[in-house]
Structures are given as C-alpha cells and as structure tokens.
N, C-alpha and C positions, 0 to 999 in steps of 0.2 A: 440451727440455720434459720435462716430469715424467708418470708413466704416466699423474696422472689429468689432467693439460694433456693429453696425447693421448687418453685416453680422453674426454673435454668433445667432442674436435672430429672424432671419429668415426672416428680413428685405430684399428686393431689394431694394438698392436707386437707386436714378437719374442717379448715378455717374458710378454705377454697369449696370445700363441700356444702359446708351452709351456705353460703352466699348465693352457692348455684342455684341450691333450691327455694329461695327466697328471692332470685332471681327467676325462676322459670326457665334458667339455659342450664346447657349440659355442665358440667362441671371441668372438660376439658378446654372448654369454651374460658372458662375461667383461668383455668393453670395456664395458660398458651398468653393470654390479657395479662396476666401478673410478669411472663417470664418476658414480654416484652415491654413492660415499663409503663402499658396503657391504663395499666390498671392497679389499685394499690388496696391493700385490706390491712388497714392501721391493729394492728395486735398483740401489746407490747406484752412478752411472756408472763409479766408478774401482775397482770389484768385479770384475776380469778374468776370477776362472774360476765365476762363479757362475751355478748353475742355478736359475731365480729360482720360488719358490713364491707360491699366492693364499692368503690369509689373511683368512675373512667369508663370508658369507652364501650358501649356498646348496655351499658348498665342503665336501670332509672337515675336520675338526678337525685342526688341525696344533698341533704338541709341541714346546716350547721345551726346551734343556738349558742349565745354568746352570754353568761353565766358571770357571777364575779363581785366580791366586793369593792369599793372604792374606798377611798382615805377616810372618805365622809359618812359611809353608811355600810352595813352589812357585817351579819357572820356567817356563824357554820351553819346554822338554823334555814338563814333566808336562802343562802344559798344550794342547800340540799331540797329544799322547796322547789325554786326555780328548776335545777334540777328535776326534781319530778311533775312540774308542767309540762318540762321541753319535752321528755320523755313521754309522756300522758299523750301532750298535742301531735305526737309523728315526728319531732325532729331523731336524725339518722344519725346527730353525733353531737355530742356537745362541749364546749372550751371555755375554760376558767381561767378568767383573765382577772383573777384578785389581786388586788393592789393594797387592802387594807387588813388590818387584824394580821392573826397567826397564818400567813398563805399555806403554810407548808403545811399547817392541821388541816385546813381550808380543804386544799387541795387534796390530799390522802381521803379524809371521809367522802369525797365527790367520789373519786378512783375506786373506793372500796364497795360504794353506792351503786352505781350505776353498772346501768347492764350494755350501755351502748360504749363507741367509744370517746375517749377522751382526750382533748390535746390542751396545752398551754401552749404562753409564751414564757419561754424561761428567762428572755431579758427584763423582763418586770423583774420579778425576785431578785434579778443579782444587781438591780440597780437601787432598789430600797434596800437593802442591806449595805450597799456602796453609802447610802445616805446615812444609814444607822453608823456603820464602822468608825467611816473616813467622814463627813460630813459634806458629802458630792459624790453625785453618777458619776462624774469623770474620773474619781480618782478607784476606782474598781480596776482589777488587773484581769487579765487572760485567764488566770487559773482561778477566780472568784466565778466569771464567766461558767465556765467549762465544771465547774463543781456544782452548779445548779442548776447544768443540765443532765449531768450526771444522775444527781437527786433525781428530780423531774423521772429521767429514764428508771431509777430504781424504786417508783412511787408507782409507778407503770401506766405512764402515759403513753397512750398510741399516739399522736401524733403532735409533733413540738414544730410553732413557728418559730423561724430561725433568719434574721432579716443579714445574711451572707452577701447580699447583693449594693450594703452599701458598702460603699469604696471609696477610696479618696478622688479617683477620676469621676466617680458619679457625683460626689459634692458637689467636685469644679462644675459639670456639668450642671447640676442643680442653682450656683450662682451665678453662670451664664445666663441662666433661662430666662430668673425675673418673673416669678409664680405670683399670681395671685394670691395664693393660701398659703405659698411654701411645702410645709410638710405636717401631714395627720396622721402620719404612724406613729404610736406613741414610743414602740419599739424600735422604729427606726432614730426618731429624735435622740432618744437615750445614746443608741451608737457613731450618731452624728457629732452630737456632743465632744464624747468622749473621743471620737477621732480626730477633731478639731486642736482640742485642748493637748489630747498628749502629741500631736502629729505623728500619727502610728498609725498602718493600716488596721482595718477591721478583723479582730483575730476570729471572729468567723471564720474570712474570706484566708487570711492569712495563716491557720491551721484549719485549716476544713477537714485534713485526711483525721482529725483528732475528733473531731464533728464525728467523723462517718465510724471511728471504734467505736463511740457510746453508741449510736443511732443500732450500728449492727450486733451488739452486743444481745442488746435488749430487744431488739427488731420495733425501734421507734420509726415511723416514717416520717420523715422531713419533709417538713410543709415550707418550701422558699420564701420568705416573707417578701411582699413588696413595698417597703420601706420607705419609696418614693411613690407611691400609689396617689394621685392627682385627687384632692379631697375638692374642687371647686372643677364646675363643666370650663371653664376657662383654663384649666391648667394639663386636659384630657389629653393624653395619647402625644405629650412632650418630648423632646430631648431627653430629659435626666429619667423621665419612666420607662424609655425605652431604653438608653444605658445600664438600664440595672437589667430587663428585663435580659440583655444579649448576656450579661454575664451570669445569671442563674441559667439559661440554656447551657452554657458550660458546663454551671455547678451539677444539672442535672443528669449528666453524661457521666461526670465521675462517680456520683452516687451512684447509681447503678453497675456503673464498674465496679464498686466496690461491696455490691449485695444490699445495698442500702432501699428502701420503696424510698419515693422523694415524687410529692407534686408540688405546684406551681402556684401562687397566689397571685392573686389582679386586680386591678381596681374595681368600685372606687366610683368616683364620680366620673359619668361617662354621657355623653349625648347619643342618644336613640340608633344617630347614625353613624358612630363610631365602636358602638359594641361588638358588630360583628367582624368587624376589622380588628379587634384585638383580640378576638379570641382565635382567629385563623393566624394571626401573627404569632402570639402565644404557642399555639401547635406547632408550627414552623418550627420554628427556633428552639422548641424543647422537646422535640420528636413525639409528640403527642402524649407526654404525660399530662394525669389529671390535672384541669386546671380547677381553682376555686377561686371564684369571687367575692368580692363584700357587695349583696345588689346586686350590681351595680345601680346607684340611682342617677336618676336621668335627670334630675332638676334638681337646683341647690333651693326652692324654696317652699320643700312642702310638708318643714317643721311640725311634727306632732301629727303629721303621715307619712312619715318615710318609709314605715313597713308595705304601702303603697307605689311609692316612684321607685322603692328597691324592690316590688315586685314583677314593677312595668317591666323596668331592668332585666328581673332576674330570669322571666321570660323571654326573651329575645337572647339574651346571653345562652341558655339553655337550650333554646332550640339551634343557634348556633354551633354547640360543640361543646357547651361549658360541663364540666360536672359534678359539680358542688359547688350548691349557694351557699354563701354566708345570710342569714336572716340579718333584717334591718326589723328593729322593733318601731314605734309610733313617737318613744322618746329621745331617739334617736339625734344627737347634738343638742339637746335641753338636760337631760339628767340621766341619773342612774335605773332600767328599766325595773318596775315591781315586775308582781305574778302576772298582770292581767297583759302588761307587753309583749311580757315573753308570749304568750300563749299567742297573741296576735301575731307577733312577727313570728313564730312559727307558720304559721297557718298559712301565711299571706305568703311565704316562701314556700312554702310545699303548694300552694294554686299555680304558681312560676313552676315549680320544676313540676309538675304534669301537664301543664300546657307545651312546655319545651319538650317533654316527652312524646306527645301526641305528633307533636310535628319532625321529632327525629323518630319516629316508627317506633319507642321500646316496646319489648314485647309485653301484650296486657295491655298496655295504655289506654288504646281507644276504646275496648273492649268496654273497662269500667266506664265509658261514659254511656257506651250504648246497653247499659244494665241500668243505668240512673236515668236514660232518656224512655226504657221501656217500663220504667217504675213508674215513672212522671205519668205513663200512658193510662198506666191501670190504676190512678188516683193511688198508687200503692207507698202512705205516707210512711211507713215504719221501714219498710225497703227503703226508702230515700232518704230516711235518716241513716240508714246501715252505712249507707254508700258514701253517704256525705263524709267532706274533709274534715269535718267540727258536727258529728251526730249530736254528743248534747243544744248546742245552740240553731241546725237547725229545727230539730224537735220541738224546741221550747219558743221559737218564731213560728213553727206552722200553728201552735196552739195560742198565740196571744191575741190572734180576732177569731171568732166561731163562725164556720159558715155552713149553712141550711144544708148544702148538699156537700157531692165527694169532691168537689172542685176546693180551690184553697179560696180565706177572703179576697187574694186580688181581683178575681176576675166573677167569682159568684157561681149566679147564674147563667152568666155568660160565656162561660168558658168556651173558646175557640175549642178544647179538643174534644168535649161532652158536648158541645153542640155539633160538631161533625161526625163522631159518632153516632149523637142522636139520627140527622137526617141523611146524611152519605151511607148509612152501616159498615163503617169502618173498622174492624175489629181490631183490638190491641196486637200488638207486634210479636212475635217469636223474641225471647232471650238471645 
C-alpha cells in the first residue's frame, strides 16, 4: 500500500517514523498530515538506500536541487557529482531533469546513489525518444508517454512531474491571454506541441486514472506540473496560470481518492506582492496539499543572481504557506549550472526556507537562531561555524583577515558587544 493507503487505515510506517523524528513532532502527528493529503513522503518502493523526508504542512520547508544533463554538456560522472553537492549543501531532494546522453543510465546511477529522494520529469525522455524514433515530439503516442513513466516508476523515483494540467481549454486560454514570454515549461511545451498538432487532448489529463495505477503501484507521488507557470513578472498570476491551476485542484482530489500522495507545483516568476496571493489561492483550491515552487523570483533582471531574487521569493512564499522550494542556482537562464551553482542555489534556498520557517513557528526554528545569536555572544567562532548554513565557507571567511582580539576583523577593537561587556558587565546569555 501507498504511505497515504496506510496512513487512511491508521498505519504509522517506517517512513512516517523517521520523518517524525527528524522532525521533532510525534509520529501520529505525521500519519494524521499524510492521511489528509497535507502532507506527502515521496518513497518509491524500489528506492533502496533512501532516507525518506515529509513534505506540507506543519513540517520545515524542504529545498529541492535541480541536477541534469543538457543536449550540450554532461554525463553520469558530472552529474552524480552535483548530486553529491546538493546532498553535501542540505538540499531535502533532488530532480534530474537530463536531456542529454544515456538519461536512463543517467537517471538509474542517481536513484541508486542517493540517499535522499528523487523525482524526474518523465516528459523529457518520452519526448527525445519521440525525436530519436519518429523525428518529432509530436508524433510520440500515449503509450510512449505512459511507458516512460512506467520506467521512471520502476527505476524508483519518488516523485514524477507530470504537467496534466495542460489542456486544450488552457491553450485556448493561453492565446487569449497574449503573454509576454508565452511559455517556459519545457514540459509543458513538449505537450502543447503535441496537443496542437495531433488535435487530441492531453493523455495525461485524458487517461489520468492510468497516471494514478503506475503512481500507486510503486507509491510515486505526483508532483502536478504547472506547465503554464508565468516565466516573465508581466505574465504573473494570469488567466491561463490560473486555468490550469483550477483543474489540477481537481486532478488533486482524485489522486487521493485513489491512494495516490500528489502535490502542487507553482510558479515561477511572481512580484513580491503577488506571492502570497498564490499560495493561499493554491491552498484553496487544492485542499491544502503540498505546494512547491520554482523561487519564485521576483524580478526578471538579476541574471547571474537569480539564486538571490528566487530566494527573496522563496521567503515570502515560505513564510506564506509554501512547502518546498525549488532552488534557483546564479546561472539560472544563461546556462547549464556546474558544482559551484548548485552548491549556491542550494544554500541561498534553504536561507528562504528557514526564514519562512521562523515566521510560520516550525518547531526548532527560532531555537537555532538563538544558539548562533548566543555563539556570536561568546566570540564562540567554531560554534558558529557548526550552526552556520555553509560551515565550511563561514570558517574559512572568519579566517581570511586576522584580528588582535576575539572580536572578528569587522569591527576589531571596537566591537559594540566586547565593548558593552567591557563597560555595562553584561554577561553572555543562557543557551
């Protein structure tokens, strides 16, 4: 059965057991969040060395890393690397989204590698192959589809995006609109395409119940792609993004009827003050399953920082309601990112999801900070690397200017809190 078939029947698994204690909440806390849909622990059975995390409501914010060859660059090598940055830096899951080389060897040594869990998009594969066979995405059929999701599930991916939500009314919708950018799902293009040319609805949307056998089979949880997800702040919180989003509220209602875990994906490019309006919309309408974000970034022009404007984002969406960021690395719409991206857009997305944390109460949160603010107190430099989000890099910054005393070189001699100690006798803080 699937975690949330055991969670329905009053089941704690194995899977609900660890979560809890690496959450710090009870474990019925967990089965009760799972059986209601709030909550999803991606755990695909043939996942051997996976230590499975909770993803929703009431959990820390967990950080996705975005992994993957391109046409252009990458194998098994760079890729099981990256892989062990995202891993190394704190990221909670990570998705290989390879487009180039052997995907299917690609993908299997990731799956067999990693200890966290793992999702693709299974429309990439069945659309290069569509190119290999036939020589065009569009000319790929249902059961090409549906056989490399299959795969995917028997490779043992925890969680498959699945962009179900395009449709032929969302197109229309989408060329009423008049987008600035159009569309930046790569997955969703693929099935626009092809919905286009053969004039047939989306066999997602139009065999879903076939969607939810593999999904439940394996106990893959379906991640709702948003296919129409607004890639320009011009094109935010539209007609055709909202279209899509009312029919995956649907799709998300049967998935669960049918034992399926299923969360939500969302944009995307989004202005400051429209993030929390989508993620209370997104609740609404999908009964409070987990939603995940890409970012969101909040300004289309800060190329070669975007692991910054998707972290402004990814805080405010977080403290919102969100629960799981997608990381945005620095190369973000320039190129394919190396090691040293990932490791930043990891980082820069888990500073986001502990600030969103602080501000939705999770338990521990503030905790850690008031252990790093009583470190800071007692000049205590090796505590404040422990604590820190990147200990190697700040260790190796507190040591790049030398200073006379236990203050750091910003401030010297002058340190406001060694000098108020000095002359108030302030004594350092209780833990």
């Amino acid at each position: 059965m699937t975690q949330l078939e055991l969670a329905r029947k009053g089941v704690i698994s194995p899977q609900m057991k660890v979560v809890a204690e690496a959450e710090g909440l009870e474990a019925e806390f967990i089965r009760e969040g799972v059986a209601k849909g709030t909550i999803v622990i991606p755990a695909n059975i043939n996942h051997a060395k996976l230590v499975p995390c909770g993803i929703g409501q009431g959990l820390s914010t967990k950080v996705n890393a975005n992994i993957g060859t391109s046409s252009d660059f990458g194998d098994i090598n760079t890729e099981l690397e990256k892989l062990r940055v995202a891993i190394e830096a704190g990221a909670d899951t990570v998705m290989d989204l390879s487009t180039g080389g052997d995907t299917s060897a690609i993908r299997r040594a990731i799956v067999n590698t990693s200890s966290v869990a793992i999702g693709t998009v299974p429309i990439y594969q069945a659309g290069i192959e569509a190119i290999e066979r036939h020589g065009a995405i569009v000319k790929m059929t249902a059961d090409d589809v549906f056989a490399v999701i299959e795969e995917h599930a028997r490779d043992g991916v925890d969680f498959a995006t699945v962009h179900c939500g395009v449709t032929r009314s969302a197109i229309a919708r989408l060329k009423q609109q008049g987008r600035v950018a159009d569309v930046v799902s790569r997955g969703g293009a693929f099935l626009i395409g092809w919905i286009v040319y053969n004039e047939q609805e989306n066999p997602l949307y139009e065999q879903y119940d076939r969607l939810l056998e593999i999904a439940r089979e394996f106990d893959v949880t379906l991640s709702l792609g948003d296919g129409l997800r607004p890639g320009s702040l011009a094109d935010a919180t539209d007609r055709a993004q909202v279209e899509e989003l009312l029919t995956l509220g649907e799709l998300v209602q049967r998935a669960q009827e049918a034992g399926v875990q299923v969360m939500v994906e969302g944009p995307g490019h989004l202005p400051l003050n429209q993030i929390e309006t989508n993620v209370l919309l997104q609740k609404a309408i999908c009964k409070g399953a987990p939603f995940y974000v890409l970012g969101p970034l909040v300004t289309d022009i800060g190329a070669g920082y975007d692991h910054i404007t998707g972290a402004i984002g990814g805080a405010v969406a977080a403290a919102a309601g969100t629960d799981f960021l997608c990381y945005v690395t620095p190369s973000e719409h320039l190129s394919l990112p190396d090691f040293e991206d990932v490791r930043q857009g990891v980082v820069a997305s888990r500073i986001a999801a502990h600030a969103g944390d602080i501000a939705k109460g999770v338990k521990g949160a503030e905790e850690q900070d008031r252990r790093m603010s009583a470190a800071r107190k007692r000049f205590d430099w090796e505590e404040q690397a422990r604590l820190s989000l990147d200990p190697e890099r700040s260790y190796r910054v507190h040591r790049q200017h030398a200073s006379a005393g236990s203050a750091c070189s910003m401030c010297g001699k002058y340190c406001a809190m060694e000098l108020v100690e000095k002359y108030l006798g302030v004594g350092s803080p209780r833990c």
